[in-house]
C-alpha positions as CSV (number, residue, x, y, z in Angstrom):
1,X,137.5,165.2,43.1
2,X,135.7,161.6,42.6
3,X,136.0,158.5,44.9
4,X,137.5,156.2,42.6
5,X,136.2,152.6,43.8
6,X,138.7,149.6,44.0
7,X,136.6,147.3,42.4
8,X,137.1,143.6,43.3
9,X,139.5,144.9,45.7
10,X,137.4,147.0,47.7
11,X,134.7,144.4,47.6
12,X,137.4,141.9,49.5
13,X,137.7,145.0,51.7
14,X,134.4,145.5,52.9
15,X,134.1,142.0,54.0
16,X,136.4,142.8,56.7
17,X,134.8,144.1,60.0
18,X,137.3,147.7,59.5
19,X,136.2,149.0,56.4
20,X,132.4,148.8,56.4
21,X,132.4,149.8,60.3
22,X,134.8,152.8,59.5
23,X,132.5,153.7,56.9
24,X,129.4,152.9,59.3
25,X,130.7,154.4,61.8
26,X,131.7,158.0,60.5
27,X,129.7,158.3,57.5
28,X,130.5,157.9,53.9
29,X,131.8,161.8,53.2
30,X,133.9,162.0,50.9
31,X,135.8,165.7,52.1
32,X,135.6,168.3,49.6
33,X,138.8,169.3,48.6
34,X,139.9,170.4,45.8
35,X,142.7,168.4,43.5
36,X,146.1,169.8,45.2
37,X,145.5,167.8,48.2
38,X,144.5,170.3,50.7
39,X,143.5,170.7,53.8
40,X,139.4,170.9,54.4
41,X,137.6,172.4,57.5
42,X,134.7,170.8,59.1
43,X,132.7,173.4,61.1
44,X,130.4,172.7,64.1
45,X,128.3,175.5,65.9
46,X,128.3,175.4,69.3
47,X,124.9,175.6,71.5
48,X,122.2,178.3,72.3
49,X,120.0,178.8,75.1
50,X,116.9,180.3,75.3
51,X,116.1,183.3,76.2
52,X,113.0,185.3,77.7
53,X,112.1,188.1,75.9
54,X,113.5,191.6,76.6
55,X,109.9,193.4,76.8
56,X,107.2,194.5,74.6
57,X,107.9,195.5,71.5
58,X,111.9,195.6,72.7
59,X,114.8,194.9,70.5
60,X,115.9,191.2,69.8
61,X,118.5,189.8,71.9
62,X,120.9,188.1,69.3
63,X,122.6,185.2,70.2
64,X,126.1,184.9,68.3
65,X,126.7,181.1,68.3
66,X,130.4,180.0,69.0
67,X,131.7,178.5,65.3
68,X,134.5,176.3,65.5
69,X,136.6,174.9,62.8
70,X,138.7,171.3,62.4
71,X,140.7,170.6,59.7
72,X,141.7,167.8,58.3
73,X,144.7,166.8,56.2
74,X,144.9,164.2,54.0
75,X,147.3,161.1,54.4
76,X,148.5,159.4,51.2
77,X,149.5,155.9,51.4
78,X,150.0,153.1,48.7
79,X,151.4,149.5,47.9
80,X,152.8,147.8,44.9
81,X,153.6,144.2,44.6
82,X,154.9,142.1,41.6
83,X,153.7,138.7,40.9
84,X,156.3,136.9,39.2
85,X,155.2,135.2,36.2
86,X,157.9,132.6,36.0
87,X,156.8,131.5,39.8
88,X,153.6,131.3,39.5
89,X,154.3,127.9,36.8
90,X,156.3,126.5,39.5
91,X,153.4,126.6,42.0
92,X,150.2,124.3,42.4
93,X,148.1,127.1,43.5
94,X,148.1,130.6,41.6
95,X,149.0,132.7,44.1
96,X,147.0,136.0,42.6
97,X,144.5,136.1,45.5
98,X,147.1,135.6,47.9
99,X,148.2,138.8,47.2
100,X,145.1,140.7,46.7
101,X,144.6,139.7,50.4
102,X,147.7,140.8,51.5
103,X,146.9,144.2,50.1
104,X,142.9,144.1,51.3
105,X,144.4,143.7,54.8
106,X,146.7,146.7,54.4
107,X,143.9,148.8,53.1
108,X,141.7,147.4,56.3
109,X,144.8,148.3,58.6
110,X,145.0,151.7,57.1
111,X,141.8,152.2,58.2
112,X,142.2,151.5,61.2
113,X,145.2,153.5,62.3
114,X,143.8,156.9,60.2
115,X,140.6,156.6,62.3
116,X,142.5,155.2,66.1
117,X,145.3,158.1,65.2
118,X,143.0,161.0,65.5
119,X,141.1,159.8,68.5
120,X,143.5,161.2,70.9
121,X,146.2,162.8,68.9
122,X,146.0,166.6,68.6
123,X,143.5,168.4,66.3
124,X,144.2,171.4,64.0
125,X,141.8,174.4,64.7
126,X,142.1,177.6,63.2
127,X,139.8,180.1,60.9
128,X,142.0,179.0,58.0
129,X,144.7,176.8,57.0
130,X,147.5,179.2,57.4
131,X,146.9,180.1,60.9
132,X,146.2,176.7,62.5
133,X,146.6,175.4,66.1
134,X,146.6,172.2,67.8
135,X,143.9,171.2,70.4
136,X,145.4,169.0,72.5
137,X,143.0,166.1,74.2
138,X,141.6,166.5,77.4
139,X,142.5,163.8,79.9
140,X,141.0,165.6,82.9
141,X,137.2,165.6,81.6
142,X,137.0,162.9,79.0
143,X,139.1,159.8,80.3
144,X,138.2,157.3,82.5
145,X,141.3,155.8,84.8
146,X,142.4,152.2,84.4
147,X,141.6,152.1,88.5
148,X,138.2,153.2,87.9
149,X,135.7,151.3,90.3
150,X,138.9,149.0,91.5
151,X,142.1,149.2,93.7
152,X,144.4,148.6,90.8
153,X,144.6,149.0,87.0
154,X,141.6,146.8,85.3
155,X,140.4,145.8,82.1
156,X,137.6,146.7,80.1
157,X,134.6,145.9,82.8
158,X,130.7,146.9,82.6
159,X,131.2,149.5,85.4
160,X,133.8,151.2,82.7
161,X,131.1,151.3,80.3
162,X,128.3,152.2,82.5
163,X,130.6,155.5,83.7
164,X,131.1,156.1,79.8
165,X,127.7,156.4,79.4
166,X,126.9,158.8,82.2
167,X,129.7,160.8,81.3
168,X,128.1,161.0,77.3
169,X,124.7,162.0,78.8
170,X,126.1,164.6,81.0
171,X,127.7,166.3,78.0
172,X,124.2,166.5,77.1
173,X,125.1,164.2,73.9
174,X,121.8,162.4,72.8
175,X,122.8,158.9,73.6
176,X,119.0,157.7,72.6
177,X,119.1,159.4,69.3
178,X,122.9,158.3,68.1
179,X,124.3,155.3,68.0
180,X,127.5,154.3,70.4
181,X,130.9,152.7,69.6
182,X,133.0,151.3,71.6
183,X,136.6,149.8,70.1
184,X,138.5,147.7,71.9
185,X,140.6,144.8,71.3
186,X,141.3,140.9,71.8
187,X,141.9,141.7,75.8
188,X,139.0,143.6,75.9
189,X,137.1,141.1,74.4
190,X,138.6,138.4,76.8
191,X,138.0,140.6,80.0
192,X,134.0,140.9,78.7
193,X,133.7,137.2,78.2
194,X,135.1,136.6,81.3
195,X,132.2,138.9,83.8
196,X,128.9,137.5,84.9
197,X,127.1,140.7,84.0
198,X,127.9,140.2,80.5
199,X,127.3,136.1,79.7
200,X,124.6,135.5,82.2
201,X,121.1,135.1,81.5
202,X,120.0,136.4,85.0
203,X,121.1,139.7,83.8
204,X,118.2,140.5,81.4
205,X,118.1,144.2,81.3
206,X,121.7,144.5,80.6
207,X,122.1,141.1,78.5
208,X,125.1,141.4,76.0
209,X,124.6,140.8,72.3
210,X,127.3,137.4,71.7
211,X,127.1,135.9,68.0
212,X,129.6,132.9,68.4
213,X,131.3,133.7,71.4
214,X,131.8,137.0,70.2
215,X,130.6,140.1,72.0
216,X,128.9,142.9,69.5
217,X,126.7,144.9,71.7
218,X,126.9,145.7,75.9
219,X,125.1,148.6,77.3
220,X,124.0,150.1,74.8
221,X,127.3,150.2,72.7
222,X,128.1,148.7,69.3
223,X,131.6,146.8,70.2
224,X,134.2,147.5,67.0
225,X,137.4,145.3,67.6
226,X,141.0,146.3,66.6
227,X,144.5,145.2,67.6
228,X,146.0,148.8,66.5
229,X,145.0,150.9,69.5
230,X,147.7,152.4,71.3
231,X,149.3,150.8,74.8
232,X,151.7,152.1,77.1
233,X,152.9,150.4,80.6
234,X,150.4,147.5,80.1
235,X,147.4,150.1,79.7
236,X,145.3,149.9,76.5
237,X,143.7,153.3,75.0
238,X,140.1,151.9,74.2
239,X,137.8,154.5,72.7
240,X,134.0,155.3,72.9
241,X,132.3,157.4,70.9
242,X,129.2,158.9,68.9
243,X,128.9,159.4,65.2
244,X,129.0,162.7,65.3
245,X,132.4,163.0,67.2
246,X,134.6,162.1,64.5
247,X,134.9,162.9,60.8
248,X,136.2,160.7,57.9
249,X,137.6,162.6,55.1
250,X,138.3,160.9,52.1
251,X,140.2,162.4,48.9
252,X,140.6,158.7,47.3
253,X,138.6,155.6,47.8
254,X,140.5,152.4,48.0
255,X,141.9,152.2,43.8
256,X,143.1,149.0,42.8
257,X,145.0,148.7,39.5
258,X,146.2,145.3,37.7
259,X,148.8,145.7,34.8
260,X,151.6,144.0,33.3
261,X,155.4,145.3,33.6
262,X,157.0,145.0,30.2
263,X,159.8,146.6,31.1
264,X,160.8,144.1,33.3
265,X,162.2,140.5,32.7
266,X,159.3,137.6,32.9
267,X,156.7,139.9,32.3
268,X,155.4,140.1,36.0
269,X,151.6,141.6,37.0
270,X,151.7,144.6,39.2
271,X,148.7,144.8,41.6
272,X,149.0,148.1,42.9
273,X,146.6,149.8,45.5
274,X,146.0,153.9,46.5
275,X,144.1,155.5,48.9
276,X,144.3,159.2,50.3
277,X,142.0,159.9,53.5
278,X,142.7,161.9,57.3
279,X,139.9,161.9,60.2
280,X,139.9,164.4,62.7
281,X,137.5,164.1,66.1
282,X,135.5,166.7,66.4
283,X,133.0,168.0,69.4
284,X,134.5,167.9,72.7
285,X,132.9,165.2,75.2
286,X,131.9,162.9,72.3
287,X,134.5,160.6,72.5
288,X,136.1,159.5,75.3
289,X,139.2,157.6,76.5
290,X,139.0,154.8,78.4
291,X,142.4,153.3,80.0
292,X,142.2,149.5,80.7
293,X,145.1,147.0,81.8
294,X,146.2,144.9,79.2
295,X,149.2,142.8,79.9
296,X,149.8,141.5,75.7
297,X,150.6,145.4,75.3
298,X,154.1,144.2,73.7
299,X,152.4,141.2,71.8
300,X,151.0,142.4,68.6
301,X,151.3,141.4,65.4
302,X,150.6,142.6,62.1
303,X,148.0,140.2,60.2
């Protein structure tokens, strides 16, 4: 199994901020599977400490490290649209690109909801893919309330990400050595552009990274943004994470095919677009949930 590229379309793709900070973000591996589709395990090895030695000349203390598999499944999705031939003489402007856009924003949506999905969704673990079990995310070390450092439910503030950060380096991930993400959306943004900490000059140390107006980097954290993470009861699910705490599997690369329908009437173009990819997180205490109040829970819209 191949990536097949999407050509032009893919290239429209990647000028999107989803697609090249999916790929960023978790890595360009394409998952090894084999042409039926199946499921592939990604194995991590838990940690060792070290020992002092038994005695002289003594036998070796082994250390059996702790193997743990994920597995992800792959997730086919596709879209087909006909371009009328006999419309496309009745309009000014040939509307060819307008649908190649449509579909690039698809493919950047998909993207988005494979990798948002398997933040806090269960996870398949199991030796093999006949005896698998679901791994259920846990709230009670790895989520920080929507009250945190307030009376009442707030939004995405510093002191949020400052606790996200302590809470990383107490897992004993290496925060200095791998780069952090934090995904939020248009709230989120709002409620960042709206602190002191964050605009002011006075705060040097912690200054905030703004290209724009727009905020890409606070405390340490690269800031993704997305309107397709998860609300409930006017609480947004925003996510921070390390590289290494989510995988990317991907069977198909974005495929883009143009081609004419002769067996229907005007001769219409097809522009049809393919992908087949699943993510899975992966190390426990590498990617945390972070609750913050977001009243425009019920407001989105699909772009």
């Amino acid at each position: 199994m191949s990536p097949v590229p999407g050509e032009w379309l893919a290239m429209k793709a990647s000028e999107h901020s989803t697609y090249h900070v999916v790929r960023r973000r978790f890595g360009n591996r394409p998952a090894s599977a084999p042409a039926t589709m199946t499921p592939v395990a990604i194995q991590y090895i838990g940690a060792i400490q070290m020992q002092a030695p038994a005695g002289r000349y003594a036998p070796l203390n082994r250390q059996d490290v702790d193997f743990t598999r994920r597995w992800v499944l792959p997730v086919d999705k596709e879209a087909s649209q006909l371009i009328d031939s006999f419309d496309k003489l009745k309009l000014l402007q040939d509307p060819t690109s307008q649908y190649s856009d449509v579909a690039s924003a698809a493919v950047n949506r998909e993207w988005d909801d494979r990798i948002i999905g398997a933040f806090f969704a269960n996870a398949q673990i199991g030796a093999d893919a006949g005896g698998l079990s679901s791994e259920t995310f846990d709230t009670t070390k790895w989520q920080i309330a929507s009250t945190f450092n307030s009376a009442s439910a707030s939004g995405l503030t510093a002191a949020k990400m400052i606790e996200a950060k302590r809470i990383l380096r107490k897992a004993q991930v290496d925060v200095d050595m791998e780069a952090l993400t934090w995904v939020t959306n248009s709230q989120g943004e709002s409620d960042l552009l709206n602190q002191v900490q964050v605009v002011s000059s006075d705060f040097v140390g912690d200054r905030a990274t703004l290209v724009e107006g727009k905020v890409t980097r606070f405390m340490g954290f690269d800031i993704v943004y997305s309107e397709r993470l998860t609300s409930s009861s006017n609480v947004r699910q925003n996510a921070a994470f390390v590289k290494s705490g989510m995988y990317l599997g991907v069977w198909q690369d974005i495929f883009n095919d143009i081609d004419r329908r002769k067996d229907l009437s005007g001769l219409p173009y097809q522009l049809y677009t393919s992908m087949s990819s699943g993510a899975t997180r992966l190390e426990p205490g590498r990617l945390l949930q972070v609750l913050c109040a977001d009243t425009s829970a019920a407001a989105d819209v699909t772009p």
